[in-house]
Backbone as CSV, one residue per row, in Angstrom:
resi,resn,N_x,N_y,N_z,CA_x,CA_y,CA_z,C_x,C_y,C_z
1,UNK,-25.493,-91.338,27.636,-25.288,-89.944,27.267,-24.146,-89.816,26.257
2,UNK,-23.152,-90.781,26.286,-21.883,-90.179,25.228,-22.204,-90.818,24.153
3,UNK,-23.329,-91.694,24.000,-24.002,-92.444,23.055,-24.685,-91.407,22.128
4,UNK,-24.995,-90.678,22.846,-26.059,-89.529,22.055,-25.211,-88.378,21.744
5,UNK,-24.305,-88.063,22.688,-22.954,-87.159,21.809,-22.421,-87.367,20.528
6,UNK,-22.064,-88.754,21.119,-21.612,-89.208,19.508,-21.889,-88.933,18.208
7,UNK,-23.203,-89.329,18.027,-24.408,-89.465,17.296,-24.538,-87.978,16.738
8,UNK,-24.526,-87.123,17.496,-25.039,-85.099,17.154,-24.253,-85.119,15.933
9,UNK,-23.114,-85.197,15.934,-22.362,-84.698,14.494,-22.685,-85.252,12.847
10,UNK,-22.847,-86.531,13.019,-23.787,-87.830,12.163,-24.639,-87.659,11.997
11,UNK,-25.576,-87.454,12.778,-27.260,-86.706,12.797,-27.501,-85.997,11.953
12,UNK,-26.444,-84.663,12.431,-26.415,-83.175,12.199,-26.404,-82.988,10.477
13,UNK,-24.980,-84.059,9.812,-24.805,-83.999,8.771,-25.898,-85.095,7.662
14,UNK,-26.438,-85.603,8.286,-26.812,-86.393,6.686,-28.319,-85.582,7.074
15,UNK,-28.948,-85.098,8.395,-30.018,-84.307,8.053,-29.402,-82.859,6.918
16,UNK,-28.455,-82.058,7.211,-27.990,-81.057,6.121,-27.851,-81.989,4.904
17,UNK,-27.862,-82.743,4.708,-27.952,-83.845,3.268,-28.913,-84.219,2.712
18,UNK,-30.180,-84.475,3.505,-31.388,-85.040,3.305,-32.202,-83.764,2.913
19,UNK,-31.987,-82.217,3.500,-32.539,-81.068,3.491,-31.957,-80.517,2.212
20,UNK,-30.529,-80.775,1.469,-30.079,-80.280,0.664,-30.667,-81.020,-0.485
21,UNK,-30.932,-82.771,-0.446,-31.941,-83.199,-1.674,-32.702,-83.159,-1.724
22,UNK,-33.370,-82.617,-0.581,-35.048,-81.672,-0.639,-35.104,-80.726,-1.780
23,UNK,-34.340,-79.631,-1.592,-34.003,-78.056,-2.076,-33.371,-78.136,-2.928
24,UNK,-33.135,-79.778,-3.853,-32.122,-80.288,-4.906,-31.107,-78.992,-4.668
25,UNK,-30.015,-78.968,-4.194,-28.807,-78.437,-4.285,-27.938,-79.346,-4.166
26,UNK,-26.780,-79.561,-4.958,-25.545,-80.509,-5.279,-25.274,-80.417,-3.941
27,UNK,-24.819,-81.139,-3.271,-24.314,-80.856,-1.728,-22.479,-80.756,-2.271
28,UNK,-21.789,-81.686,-2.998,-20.269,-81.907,-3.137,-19.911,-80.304,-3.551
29,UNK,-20.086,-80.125,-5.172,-19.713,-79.224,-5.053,-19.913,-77.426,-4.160
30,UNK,-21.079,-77.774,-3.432,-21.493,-76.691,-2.311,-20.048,-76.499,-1.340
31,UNK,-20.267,-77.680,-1.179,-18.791,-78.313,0.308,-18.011,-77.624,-0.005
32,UNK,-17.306,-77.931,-1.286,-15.875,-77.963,-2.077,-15.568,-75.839,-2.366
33,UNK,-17.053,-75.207,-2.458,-16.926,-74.034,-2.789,-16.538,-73.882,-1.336
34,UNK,-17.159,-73.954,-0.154,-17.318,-73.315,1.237,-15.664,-73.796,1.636
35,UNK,-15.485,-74.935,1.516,-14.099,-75.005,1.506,-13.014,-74.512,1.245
36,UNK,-13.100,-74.138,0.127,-12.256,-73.303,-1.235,-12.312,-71.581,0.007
37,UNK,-13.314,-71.235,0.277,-13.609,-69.783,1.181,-12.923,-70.065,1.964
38,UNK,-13.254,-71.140,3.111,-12.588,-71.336,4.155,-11.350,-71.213,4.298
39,UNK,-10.563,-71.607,3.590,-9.174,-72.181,3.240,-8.756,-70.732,2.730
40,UNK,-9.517,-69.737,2.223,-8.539,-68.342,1.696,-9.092,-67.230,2.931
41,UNK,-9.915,-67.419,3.527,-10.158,-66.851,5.017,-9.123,-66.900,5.420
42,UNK,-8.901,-68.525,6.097,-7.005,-68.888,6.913,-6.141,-68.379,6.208
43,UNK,-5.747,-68.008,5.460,-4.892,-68.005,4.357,-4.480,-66.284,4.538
44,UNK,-5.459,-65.889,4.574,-5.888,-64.120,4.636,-5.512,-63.482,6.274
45,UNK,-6.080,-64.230,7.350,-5.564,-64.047,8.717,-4.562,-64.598,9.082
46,UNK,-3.577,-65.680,8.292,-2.500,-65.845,8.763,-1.502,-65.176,9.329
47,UNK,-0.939,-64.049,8.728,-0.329,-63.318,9.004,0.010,-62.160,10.275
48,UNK,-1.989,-62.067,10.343,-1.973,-61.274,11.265,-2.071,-62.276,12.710
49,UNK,-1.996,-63.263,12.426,-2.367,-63.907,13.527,-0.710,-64.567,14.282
50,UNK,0.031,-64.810,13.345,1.577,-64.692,13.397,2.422,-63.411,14.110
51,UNK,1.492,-62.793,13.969,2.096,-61.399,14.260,1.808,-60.681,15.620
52,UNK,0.237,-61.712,15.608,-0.241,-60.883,17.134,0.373,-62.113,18.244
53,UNK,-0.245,-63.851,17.345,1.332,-64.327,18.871,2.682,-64.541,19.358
54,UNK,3.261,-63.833,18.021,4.698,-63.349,18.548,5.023,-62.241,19.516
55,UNK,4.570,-60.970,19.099,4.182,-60.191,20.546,3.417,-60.520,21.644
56,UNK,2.613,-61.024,22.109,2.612,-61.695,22.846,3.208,-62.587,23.539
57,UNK,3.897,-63.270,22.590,4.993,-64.415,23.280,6.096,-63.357,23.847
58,UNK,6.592,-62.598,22.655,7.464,-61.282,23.068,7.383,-60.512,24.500
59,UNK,6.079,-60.253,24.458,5.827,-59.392,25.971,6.071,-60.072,27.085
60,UNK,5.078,-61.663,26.919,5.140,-62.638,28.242,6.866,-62.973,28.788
61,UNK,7.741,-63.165,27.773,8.724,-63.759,27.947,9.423,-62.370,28.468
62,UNK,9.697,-61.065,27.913,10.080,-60.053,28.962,9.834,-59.808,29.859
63,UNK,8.703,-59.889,30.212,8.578,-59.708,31.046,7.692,-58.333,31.423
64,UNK,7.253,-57.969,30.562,6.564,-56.607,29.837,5.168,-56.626,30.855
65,UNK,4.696,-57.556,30.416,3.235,-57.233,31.147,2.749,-57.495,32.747
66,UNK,4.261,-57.943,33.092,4.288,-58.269,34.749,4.529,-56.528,34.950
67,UNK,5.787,-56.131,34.704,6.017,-54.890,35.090,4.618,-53.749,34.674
68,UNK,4.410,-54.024,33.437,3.098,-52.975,33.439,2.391,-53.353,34.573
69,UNK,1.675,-54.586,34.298,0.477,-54.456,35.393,0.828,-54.452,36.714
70,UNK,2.160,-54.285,37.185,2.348,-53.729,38.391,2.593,-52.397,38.528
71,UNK,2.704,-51.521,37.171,2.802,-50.132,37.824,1.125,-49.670,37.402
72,UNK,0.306,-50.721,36.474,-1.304,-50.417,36.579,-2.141,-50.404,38.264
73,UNK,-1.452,-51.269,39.016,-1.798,-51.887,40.326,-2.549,-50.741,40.956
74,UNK,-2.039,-50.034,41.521,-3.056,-48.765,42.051,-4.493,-48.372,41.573
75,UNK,-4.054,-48.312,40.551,-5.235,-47.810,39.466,-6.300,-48.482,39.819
76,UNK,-5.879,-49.754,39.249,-7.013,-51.015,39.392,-7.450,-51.215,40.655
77,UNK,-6.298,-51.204,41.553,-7.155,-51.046,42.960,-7.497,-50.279,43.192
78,UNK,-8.251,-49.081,42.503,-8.917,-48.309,42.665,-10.115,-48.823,42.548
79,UNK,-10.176,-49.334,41.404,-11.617,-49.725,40.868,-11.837,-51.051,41.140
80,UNK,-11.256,-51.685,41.898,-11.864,-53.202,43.002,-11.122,-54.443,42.405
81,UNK,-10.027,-54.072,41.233,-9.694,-54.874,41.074,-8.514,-55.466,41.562
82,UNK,-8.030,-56.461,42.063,-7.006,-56.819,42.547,-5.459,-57.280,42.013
83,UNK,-4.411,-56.763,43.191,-3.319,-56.445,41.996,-2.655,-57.914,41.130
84,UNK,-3.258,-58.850,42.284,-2.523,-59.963,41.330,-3.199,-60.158,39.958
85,UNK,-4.544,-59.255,39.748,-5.357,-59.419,38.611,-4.957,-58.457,37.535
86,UNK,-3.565,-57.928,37.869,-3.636,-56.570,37.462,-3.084,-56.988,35.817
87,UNK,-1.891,-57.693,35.375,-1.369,-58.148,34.447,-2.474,-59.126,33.249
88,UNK,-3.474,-59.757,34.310,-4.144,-60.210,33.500,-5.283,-59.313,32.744
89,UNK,-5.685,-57.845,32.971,-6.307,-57.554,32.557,-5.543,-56.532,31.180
90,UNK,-4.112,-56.771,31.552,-3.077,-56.285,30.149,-3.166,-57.410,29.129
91,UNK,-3.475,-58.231,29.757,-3.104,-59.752,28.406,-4.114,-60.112,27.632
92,UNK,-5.336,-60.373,28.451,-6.638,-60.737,28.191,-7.344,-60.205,26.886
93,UNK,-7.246,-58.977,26.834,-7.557,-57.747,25.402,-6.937,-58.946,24.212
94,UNK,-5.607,-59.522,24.438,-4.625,-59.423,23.272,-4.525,-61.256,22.959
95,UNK,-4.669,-61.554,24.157,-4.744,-63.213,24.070,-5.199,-64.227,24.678
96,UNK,-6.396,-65.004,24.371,-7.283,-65.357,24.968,-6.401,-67.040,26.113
97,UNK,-5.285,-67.461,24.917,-4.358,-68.339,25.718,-3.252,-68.246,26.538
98,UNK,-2.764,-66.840,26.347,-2.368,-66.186,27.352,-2.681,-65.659,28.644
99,UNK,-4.105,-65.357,28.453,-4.866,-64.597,29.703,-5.039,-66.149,30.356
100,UNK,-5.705,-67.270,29.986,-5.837,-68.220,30.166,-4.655,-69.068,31.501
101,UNK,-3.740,-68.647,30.867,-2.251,-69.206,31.334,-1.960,-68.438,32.428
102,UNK,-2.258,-67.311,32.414,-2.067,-66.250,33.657,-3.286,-66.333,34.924
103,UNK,-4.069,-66.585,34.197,-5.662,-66.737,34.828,-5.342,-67.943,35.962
104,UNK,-4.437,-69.200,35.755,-3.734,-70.326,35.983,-2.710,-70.159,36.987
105,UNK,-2.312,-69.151,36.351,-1.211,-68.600,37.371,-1.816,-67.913,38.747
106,UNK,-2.315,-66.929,38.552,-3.205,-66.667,39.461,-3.929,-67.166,40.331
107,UNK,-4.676,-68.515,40.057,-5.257,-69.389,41.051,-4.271,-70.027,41.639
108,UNK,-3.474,-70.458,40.802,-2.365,-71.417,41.667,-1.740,-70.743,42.912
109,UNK,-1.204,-68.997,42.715,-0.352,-68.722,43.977,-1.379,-68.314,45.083
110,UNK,-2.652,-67.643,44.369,-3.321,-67.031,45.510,-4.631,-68.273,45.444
111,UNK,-5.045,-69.126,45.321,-5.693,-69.986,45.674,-6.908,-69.562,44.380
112,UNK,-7.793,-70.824,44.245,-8.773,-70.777,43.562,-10.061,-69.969,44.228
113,UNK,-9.923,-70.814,45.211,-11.115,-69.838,46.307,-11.103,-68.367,46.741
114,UNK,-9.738,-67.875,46.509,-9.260,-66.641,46.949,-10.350,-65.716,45.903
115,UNK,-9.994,-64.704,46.676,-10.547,-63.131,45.850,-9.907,-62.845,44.880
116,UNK,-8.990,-63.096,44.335,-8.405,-62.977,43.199,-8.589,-64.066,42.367
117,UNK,-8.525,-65.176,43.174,-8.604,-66.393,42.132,-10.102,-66.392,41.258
118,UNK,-11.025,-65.945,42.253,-12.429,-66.003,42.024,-12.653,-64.664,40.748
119,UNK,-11.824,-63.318,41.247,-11.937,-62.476,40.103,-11.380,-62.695,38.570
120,UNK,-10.101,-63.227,38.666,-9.415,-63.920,37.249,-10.518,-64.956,36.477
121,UNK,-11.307,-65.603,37.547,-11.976,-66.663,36.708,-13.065,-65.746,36.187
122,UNK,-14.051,-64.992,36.649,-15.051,-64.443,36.291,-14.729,-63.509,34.991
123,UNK,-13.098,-63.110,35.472,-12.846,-61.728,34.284,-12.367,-62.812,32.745
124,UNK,-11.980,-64.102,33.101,-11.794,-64.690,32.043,-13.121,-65.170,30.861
125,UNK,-14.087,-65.669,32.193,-15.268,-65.557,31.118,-16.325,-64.320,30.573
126,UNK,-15.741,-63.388,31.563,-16.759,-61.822,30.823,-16.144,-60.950,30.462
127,UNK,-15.115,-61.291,29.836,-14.321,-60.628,28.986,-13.963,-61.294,27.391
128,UNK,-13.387,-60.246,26.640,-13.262,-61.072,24.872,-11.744,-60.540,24.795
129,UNK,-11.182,-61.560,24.102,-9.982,-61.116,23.242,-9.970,-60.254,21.973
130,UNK,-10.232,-58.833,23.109,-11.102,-57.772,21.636,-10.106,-57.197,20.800
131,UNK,-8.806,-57.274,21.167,-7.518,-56.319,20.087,-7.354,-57.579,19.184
132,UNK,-7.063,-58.890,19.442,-7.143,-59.893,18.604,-8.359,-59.862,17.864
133,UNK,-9.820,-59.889,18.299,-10.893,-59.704,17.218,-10.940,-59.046,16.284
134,UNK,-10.151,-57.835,16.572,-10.727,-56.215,16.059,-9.357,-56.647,14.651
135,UNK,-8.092,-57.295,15.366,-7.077,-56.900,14.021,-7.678,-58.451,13.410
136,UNK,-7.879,-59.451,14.030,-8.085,-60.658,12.971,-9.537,-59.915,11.504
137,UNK,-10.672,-59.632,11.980,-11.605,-59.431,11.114,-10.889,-58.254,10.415
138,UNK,-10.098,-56.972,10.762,-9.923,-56.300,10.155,-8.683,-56.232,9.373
139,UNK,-7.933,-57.143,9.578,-6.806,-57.854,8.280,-7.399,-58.313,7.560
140,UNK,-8.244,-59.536,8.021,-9.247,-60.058,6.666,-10.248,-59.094,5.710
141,UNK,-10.132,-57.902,6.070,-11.432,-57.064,5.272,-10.305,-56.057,4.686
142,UNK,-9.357,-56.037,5.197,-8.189,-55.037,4.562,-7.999,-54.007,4.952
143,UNK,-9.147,-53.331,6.317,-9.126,-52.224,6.749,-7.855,-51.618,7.763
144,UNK,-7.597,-50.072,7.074,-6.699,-49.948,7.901,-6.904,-49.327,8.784
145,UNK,-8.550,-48.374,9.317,-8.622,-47.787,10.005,-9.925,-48.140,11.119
146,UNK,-9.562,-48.560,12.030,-10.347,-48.900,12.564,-11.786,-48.025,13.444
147,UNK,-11.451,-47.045,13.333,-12.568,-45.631,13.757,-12.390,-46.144,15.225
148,UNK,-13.621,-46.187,16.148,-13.990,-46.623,17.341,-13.574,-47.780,17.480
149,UNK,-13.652,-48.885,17.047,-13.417,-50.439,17.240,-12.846,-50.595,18.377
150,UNK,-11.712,-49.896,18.519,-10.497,-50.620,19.234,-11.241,-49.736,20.578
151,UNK,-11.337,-48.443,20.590,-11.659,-47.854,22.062,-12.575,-48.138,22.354
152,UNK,-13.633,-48.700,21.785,-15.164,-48.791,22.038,-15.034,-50.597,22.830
153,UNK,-14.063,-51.829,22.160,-13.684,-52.608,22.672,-13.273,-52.643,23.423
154,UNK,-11.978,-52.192,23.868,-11.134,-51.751,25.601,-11.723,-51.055,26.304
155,UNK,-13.072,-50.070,26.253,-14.358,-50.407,27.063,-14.850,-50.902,27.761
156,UNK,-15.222,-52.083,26.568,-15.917,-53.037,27.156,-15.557,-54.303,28.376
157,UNK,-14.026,-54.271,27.323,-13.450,-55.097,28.192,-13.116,-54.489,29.874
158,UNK,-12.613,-53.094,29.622,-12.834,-52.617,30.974,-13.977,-52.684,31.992
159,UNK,-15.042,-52.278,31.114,-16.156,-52.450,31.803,-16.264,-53.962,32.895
160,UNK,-16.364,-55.510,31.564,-16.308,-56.460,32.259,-15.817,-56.315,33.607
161,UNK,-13.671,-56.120,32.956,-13.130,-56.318,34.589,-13.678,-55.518,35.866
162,UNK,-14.191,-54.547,35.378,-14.738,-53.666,36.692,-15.430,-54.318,37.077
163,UNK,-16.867,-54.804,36.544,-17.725,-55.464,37.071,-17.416,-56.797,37.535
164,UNK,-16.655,-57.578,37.106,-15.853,-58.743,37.412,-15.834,-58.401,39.018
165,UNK,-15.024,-57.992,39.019,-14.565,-57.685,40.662,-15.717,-57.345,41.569
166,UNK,-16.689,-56.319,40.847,-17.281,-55.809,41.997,-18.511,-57.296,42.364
167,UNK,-18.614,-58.007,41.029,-19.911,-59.023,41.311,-19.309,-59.898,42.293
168,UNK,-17.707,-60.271,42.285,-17.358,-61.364,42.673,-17.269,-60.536,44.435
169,UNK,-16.905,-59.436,44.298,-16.935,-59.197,45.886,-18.660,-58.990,46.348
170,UNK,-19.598,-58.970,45.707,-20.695,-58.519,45.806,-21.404,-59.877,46.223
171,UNK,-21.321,-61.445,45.598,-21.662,-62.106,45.786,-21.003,-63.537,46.722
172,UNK,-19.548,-63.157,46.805,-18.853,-63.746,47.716,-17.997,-63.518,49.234
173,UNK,-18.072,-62.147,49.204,-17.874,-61.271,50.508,-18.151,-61.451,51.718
């Protein structure tokens, strides 16, 4: 099997090679253009991406999003979610290696198997790092106004965590 892993990327490329001297297209300079894009893409989200994990680092290290999501706690346990889950559903929106790290945190004090541990994991995979999506594509396009984006995203993401909780108590209860 890791024989044939191997192999996918090697495969992958000299068939896009063999298909490109089909369709005679230069393959080098093709590369070299997509490259040239690539490279002013990064170049273009740098900034904003500097910017969104310094606040973040900013918040985690205050300590900011412990205290929020403990005065969110009620709330959320309103809606089934649990309070040790409560911080992670402040982070998660904003940073996918952050939520990650907390998600970590979370299993570790209250157990993996726990009801919380089980909700952090589910809310980590049915959820998106949508305030990071919304400003990365929309630095790169230059927009400054995002209309719906952002509320129509923290939605969704709400939505997930709601459902997060209720599937995980629904199917493990």
């Amino acid at each position: 099997m890791n024989q044939i892993t191997a192999c996918v990327v090697p495969l992958l490329l000299c068939a896009i090679g063999v298909y490109a001297l089909y369709k005679r297209v230069d393959v080098f300079p093709t590369f070299l253009k997509g490259a040239k894009t690539g490279l002013q893409t990064a170049l273009s989200i740098f900034p904003t991406l500097v910017g969104l994990l310094t606040a973040v680092y900013m918040l985690r290290a205050s300590g900011f999003i412990d205290v929020a999501g403990n005065a969110l706690a009620p709330v959320l346990s309103f809606l089934g979610i649990p309070k040790d889950c409560a911080a992670l559903v402040l982070l998660k929106p904003v940073s996918g290696s952050g939520g990650l790290a907390l998600g970590s945190e979370i299993m570790k004090q209250a157990g993996a198997d726990s009801y919380a541990g089980r909700v952090a994991a589910v809310m980590l995979g049915a959820s998106e790092t949508s305030l990071y999506t919304v400003s990365l594509y929309s630095g790169h396009l230059g927009l400054r106004d995002t209309r719906y984006a952002v509320p129509a995203a923290l939605l969704g993401d709400l939505t997930a965590f709601v459902a997060s909780a209720f599937f995980v108590r629904l199917l493990f209860a």
